[in-house]
C-alpha positions, 0 to 999 in steps of 0.5 A: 435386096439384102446381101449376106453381108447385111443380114451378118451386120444386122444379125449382130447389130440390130440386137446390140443396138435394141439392147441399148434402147429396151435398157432405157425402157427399163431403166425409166421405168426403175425411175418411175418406180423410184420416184413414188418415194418422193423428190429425195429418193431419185435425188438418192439413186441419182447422185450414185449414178456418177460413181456407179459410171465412174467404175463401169467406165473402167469395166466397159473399157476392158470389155471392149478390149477383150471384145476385140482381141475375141473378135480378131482371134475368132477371124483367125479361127483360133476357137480354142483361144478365148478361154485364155483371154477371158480367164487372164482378164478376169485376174486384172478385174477382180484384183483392181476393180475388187480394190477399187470398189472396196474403196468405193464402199469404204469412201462412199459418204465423202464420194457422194458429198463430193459428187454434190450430195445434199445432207438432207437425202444423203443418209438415203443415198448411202443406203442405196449406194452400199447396197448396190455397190455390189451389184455394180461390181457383178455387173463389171464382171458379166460385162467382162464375160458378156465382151467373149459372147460379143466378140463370137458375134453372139450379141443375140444372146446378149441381148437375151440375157441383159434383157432377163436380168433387167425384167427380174430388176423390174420386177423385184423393184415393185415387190420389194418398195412396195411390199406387194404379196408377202413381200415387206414394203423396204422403200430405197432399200427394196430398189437397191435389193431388185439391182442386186437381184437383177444383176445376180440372175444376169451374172448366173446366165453369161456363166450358164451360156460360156459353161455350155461353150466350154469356154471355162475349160480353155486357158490358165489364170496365169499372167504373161508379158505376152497378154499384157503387152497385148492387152494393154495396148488396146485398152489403154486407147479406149480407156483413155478415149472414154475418160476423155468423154466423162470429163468432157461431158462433166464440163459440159453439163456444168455449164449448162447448167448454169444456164438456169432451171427452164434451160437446164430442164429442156436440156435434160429432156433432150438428153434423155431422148438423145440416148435413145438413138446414142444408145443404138448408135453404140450397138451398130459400133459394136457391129462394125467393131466385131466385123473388123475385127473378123476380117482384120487378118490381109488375106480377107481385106475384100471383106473387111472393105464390104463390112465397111461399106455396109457399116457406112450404108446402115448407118445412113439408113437408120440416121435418116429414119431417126431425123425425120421421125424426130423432126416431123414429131418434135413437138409431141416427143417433148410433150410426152416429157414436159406439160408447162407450155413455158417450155414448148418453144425452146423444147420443140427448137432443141429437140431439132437439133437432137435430129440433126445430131443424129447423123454425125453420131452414128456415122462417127461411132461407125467408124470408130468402131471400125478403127478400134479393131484396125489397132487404130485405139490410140488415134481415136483416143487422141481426136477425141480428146482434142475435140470432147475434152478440149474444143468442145468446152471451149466452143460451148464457153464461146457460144454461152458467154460471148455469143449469148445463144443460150441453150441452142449454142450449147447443142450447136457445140455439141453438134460441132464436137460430133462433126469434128470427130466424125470428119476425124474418123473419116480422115483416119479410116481413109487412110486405113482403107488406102494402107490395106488396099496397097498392101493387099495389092502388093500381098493378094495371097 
């Protein structure tokens, strides 16, 4: 029997970690679309994608901060609040994240060389990189507008809204590179175009819903010692966290990749499948860091321990389903990725080690969502530098070169990366839970 603190968790979390999932559907068939142009078209749209996470990594790490500043100031019922919040931000991200895709823009051809672009589709790549940079930037500020809806625990109109804006990208994509109706047939250009659309018709609704909250008559833009302390030292914590995961990552895939193309290629396909149930982890984070941040005032320290425990429990539950789902139909998930035979064996093997991955993932997102709104952002920002941009590398160069495991030493280390932040983020949370408990002891009113 679900208590009133499950039904809460759940009516936050299961639309912020649906989101995550229906925007893969999405974004794969955006690929599909792409990939009818031929090999140098998804060549073109992939290359922009580190650039593209490059700036989103800096606009998602603002979001979260603002996330949780709305979160705690929506447990201390100060309504009135989070217009200020909001439009303070809103200076800092249009100032430098506007400077900084400026330079993007002005930069992009020696950005995409850098990032590995080959002369043969990069005028492609360009065409689809100053097209689209605008878009990334729209997206960066509903990001930014959608983390006041997040924080209010609304992630159900999230949910709604990035859904919308998605279809409309989907749907402009077939008109436009393909040329159906009057439409003209724009090829590269058109996929870029349909973003653009998707992320404008995502940008009006966030303002359409915040307009009738009347959360732009709240605050000024004006800046203060008081907002930046306050700001600063939330997102210095995620921002370096998830720089530290980019990094990390980019190292990482290097050295799989050198493990040659059959190897790469199954990689690639388990990836893809891994972000599934990363993406839904991150919305169950979001649901644990929201809640937290609700109940982070002392006098409400028995519910913050229920979120907790409830946090803990559907993480379980859901980890469970999503390792027997894959384990028992690992061959066929591979199959519906790859038809070489070649590939099955090791395939089928790495795919296991995505279900078993499963529940270090979701357990350590859980809990670092729950420490970022217990002021905790450093912390976690430090044990995940140790253990993705540090160990991680170190472990993989380990297993992949002195070890010889291949492939299955690479996800072994991955494996490991997720356990040791896992046990890291239990350590802390620990000792989080301790602190409160003795202090509401000494403190019950």
């Amino acid at each position: 029997m679900l208590t009133s603190y499950d039904r809460n968790y759940l009516r936050i979390g299961l639309p912020a970690a649906l989101e995550g999932v229906l925007m893969i559907f999405l974004s794969n068939a955006d690929i599909i679309m792409v990939g009818t142009l031929g090999t140098g078209a998804i060549a073109a749209v992939s290359i922009f994608t580190q650039p593209r996470m490059m700036l989103l990594t800096v606009a998602r790490s603002v979001a979260a901060a603002v996330t949780i500043l709305i979160a705690e100031r929506f447990g201390q019922d100060r309504h009135d609040t989070y217009g200020d919040i909001l439009k303070k931000t809103m200076v800092l991200v249009v100032v430098f994240l506007g400077l900084a895709h400026i330079g993007f823009f002005i930069h992009l051809d020696s950005i995409l060389i850098w990032m590995g672009a080959q002369q043969d589709y990069l005028p492609d790549a360009m065409i689809y990189g100053l097209w689209t940079l605008p878009a990334v930037f729209i997206t960066s500020v509903t990001t930014l507008m959608q983390a006041v809806m997040f924080g209010r625990g609304e992630s159900m109109s999230v949910l709604s809204i990035n859904i919308q804006g998605n279809v409309v990208n989907v749907v402009l994509n077939a008109l436009l590179i393909f040329g159906l109706g009057p439409f003209p047939e724009l090829g590269l250009l058109g996929a870029a175009l349909g973003t653009v659309g998707g992320t404008i018709w995502s940008f009006l609704l966030t303002v359409h819903v915040l307009s009738a909250w009347r959360i732009f008559d709240q605050g000024n833009y004006r800046l203060t010692r008081a907002y930046l302390r306050e700001f600063l030292g939330v997102f210095g914590g995620i921002f370096s966290e998830q720089g530290f995961e980019r990094i990390g990552m980019v190292v990482y895939t290097r050295m799989v990749a050198e493990l040659g193309t059959i190897p790469y290629a199954v990689h690639s396909i388990a990836m893809n499948f891994c972000d599934f149930y990363y993406n839904f982890c991150n919305g169950m984070g979001k649901a644990s860091t929201v809640l937290a941040g609700h109940s982070r005032d002392q006098n409400k320290t028995d519910e913050w321990r229920r979120y907790l425990w409830t946090g803990m429990r559907w993480s379980l539950t859901f980890s469970i389903v999503a390792f027997l789902l894959t384990y028992v139909f690992r061959a066929e998930i591979f199959g519906i990725y790859a038809h070489d035979p070649e590939l099955f064996p090791l395939g089928s093997l790495i795919i296991a080690y995505v279900a078993v991955v499963s529940f270090p993932e979701a357990y350590q997102m859980v809990c670092a969502g729950i420490l970022r709104a217990s002021g905790k952002t450093t912390q976690v920002a430090a044990y995940s530098f140790i253990s993705i941009t540090v160990l991680r590398p170190i472990i993989t160069y380990v297993f992949l070169y002195e070890l010889h495991m291949g492939l299955e030493g690479a996800w072994l280390s991955l494996a490991l990366d997720q356990s040791m932040r896992a046990a890291c983020a239990a350590v802390l949370l620990r000792k989080v839970y301790h602190k409160r408990h003795s202090d509401h002891a000494l403190n019950p009113c």
